[in-house]
C-alpha positions in Angstrom: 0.0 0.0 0.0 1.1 3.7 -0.7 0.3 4.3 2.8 2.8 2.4 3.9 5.5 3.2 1.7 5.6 6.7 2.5 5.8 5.6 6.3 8.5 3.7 5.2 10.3 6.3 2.8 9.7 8.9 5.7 11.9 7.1 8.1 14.0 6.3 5.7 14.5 9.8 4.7 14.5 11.5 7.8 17.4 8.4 9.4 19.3 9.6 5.8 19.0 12.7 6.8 20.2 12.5 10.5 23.4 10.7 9.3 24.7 13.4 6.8 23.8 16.1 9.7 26.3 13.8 11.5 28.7 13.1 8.6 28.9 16.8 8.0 29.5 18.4 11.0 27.7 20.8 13.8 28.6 23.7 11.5 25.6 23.2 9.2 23.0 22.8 11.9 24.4 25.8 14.0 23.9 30.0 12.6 24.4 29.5 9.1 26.5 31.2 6.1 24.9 31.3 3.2 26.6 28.6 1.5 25.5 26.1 4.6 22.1 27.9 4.3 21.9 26.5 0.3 23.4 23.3 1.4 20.8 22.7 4.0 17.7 23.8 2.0 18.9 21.8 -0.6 19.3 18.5 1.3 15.6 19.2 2.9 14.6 19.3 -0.5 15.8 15.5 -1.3 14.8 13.9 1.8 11.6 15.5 1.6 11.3 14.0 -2.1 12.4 11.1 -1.3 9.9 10.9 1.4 6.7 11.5 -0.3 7.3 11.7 -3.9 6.1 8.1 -4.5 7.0 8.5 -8.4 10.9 9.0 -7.6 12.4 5.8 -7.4 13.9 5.3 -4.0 17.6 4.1 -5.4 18.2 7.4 -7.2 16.9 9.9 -4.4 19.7 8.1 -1.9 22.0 8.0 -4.7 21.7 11.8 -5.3 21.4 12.5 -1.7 24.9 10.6 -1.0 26.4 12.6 -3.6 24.9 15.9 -2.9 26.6 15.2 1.0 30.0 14.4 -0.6 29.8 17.7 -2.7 28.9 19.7 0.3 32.0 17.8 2.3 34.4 18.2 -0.6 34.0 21.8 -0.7 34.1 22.3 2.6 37.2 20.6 3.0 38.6 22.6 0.2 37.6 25.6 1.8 39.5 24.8 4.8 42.5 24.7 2.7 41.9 27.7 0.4 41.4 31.3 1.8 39.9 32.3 -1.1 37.7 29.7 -1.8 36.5 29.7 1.7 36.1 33.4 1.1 34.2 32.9 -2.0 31.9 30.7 -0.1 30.9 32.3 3.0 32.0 36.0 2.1 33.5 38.5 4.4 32.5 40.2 7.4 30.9 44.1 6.6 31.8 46.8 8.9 28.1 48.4 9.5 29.4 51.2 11.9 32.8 53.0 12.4 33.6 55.1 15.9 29.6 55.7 16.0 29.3 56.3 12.7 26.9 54.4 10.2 28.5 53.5 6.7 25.2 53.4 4.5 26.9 52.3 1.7 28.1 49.5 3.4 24.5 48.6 4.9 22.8 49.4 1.2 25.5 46.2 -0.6 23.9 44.3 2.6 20.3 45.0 2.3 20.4 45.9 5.7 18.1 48.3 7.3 18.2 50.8 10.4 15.3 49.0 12.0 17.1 46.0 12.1 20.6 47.7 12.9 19.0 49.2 15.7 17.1 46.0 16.7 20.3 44.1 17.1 21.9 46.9 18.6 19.6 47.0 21.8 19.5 42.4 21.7 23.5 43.8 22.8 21.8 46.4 25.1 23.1 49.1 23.2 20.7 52.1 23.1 23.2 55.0 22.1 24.8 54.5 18.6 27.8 56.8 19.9 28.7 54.2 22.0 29.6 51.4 19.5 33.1 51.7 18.2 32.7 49.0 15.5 29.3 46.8 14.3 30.8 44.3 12.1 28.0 41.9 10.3 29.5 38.4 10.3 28.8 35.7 7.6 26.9 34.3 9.6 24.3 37.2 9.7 25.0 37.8 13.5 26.1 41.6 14.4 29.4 42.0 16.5 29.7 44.6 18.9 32.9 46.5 20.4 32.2 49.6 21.9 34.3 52.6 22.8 36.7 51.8 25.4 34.8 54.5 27.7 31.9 52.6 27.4 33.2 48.7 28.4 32.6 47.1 31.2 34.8 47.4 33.9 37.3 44.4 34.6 39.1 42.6 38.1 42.4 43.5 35.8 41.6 47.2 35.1 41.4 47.7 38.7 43.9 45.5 39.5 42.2 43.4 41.9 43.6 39.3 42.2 41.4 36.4 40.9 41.8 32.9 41.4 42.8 31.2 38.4 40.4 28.8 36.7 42.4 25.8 34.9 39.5 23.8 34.1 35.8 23.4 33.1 32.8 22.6 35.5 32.8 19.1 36.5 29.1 17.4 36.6 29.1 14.9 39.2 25.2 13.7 39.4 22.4 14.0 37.4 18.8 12.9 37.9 19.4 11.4 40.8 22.4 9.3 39.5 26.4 9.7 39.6 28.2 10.5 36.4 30.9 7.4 37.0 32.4 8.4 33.7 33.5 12.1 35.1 34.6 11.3 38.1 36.9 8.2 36.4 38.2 10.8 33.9 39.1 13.6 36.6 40.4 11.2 39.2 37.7 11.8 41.6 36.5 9.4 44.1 32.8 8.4 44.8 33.5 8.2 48.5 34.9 11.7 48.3 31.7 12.9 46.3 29.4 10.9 49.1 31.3 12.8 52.0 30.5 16.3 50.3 26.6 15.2 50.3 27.1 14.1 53.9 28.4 17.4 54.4 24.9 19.3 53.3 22.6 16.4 54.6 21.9 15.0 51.4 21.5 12.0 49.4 22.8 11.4 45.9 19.0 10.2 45.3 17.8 13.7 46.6 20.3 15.7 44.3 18.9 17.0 40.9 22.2 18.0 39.3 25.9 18.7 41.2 28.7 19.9 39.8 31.7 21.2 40.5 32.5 24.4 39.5 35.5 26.0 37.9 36.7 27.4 41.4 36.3 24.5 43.2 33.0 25.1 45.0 30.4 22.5 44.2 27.4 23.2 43.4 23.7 20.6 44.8 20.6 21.5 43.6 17.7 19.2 45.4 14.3 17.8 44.3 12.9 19.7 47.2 13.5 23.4 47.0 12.1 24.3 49.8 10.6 27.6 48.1 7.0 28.8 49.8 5.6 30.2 47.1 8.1 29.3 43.6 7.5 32.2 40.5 5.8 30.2 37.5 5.0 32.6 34.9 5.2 31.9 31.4 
């Protein structure tokens, strides 16, 4: 039955689909250039073919599918290799605003308008334009932000104050309920040493949420009980 066909081209197409995502990288799934923008549309386009479109014969949508995946891998390899391909490609970043000033010409070759300028502008919290120092549009389509140094936020290192160095990243110890063996094995940490910090707070590893431990060496228990009167829901 057609019915069932298409169920079965469906999963076909969709498990097709899911391995070149994986084949190709998180590059493709993640804020796009317009060359991964084409390459993604474009292998929708096939698995969604090969999912429905009963008429196409199953053999040549993979078939054109594979190769479509290789071509996308091939020149993304290349592009790795060659500036200028890679430029050619994904293009170059655009300089929207100089030292608080706006380069229209610049923003006209982008088709990009002051509404939107200004709409990304305050996403950054940026409500005076005199602030920015450079707005550079990335490939991506994403708008980078350094502001005048006047404006920047104050650092531990501008006013000279010490910090504790931070060597490593956060360590997650338990989640759901359950010890991650696997992250305590890989940073040489002991489960009895992880059960004497519970101890220490009166709690259970079954009573812990998440636990991690941070950067500066503090660990961090959230419980299944919060112990919160009234808790904020709001949507």
């Amino acid at each position: 039955m057609i019915e069932v066909e298409v169920i079965l081209r469906t999963i076909a197409s969709f498990g097709l689909l899911l391995i070149a995502a994986r084949f190709l990288g998180k590059q493709t799934i993640s804020q796009m250039t317009i060359f991964d923008f084409v390459a993604a549309i474009t292998l929708g386009a096939i698995a969604a073919g090969l999912a429905y479109n009963t008429s196409l014969k199953p053999h040549n949508m993979i078939i054109s599918l594979v190769f479509f995946v290789l071509t996308i891998f091939l020149i993304s390899f290349l592009s790795i290799k060659n500036r200028k391909l890679r430029k050619f490609f994904a293009g170059d970043p655009t300089v929207l605003i100089q030292n608080g000033e706006i380069l229209e010409s610049n923003m006209r070759k982008m088709r990009y308008t002051l509404d939107y300028l200004n709409q990304q502008l305050r996403e950054k919290e940026i409500f005076n334009i005199e602030e920015v120092l450079f707005a550079i549009l990335e490939t991506n389509g994403t708008l980078t932000i350094l502001k005048k140094p006047q404006f920047r936020h104050i650092t531990k290192q501008d006013l000279f104050i010490a910090v504790n160095g931070e060597h490593r990243l956060p360590i997650e110890l338990i989640m759901d309920g359950k010890i991650i063996e696997d992250n305590l094995n890989q940073n040489h940490l002991a489960t009895s040493w992880l059960l004497t910090e519970l101890k220490k707070r009166d709690i259970t590893v079954e009573e812990t949420v998440y636990a991690v431990l941070l950067a500066n060496g503090h660990i961090y228990v959230d419980k299944y009980k919060d112990h919160i009167p009234v808790p904020i829901d709001k949507e």
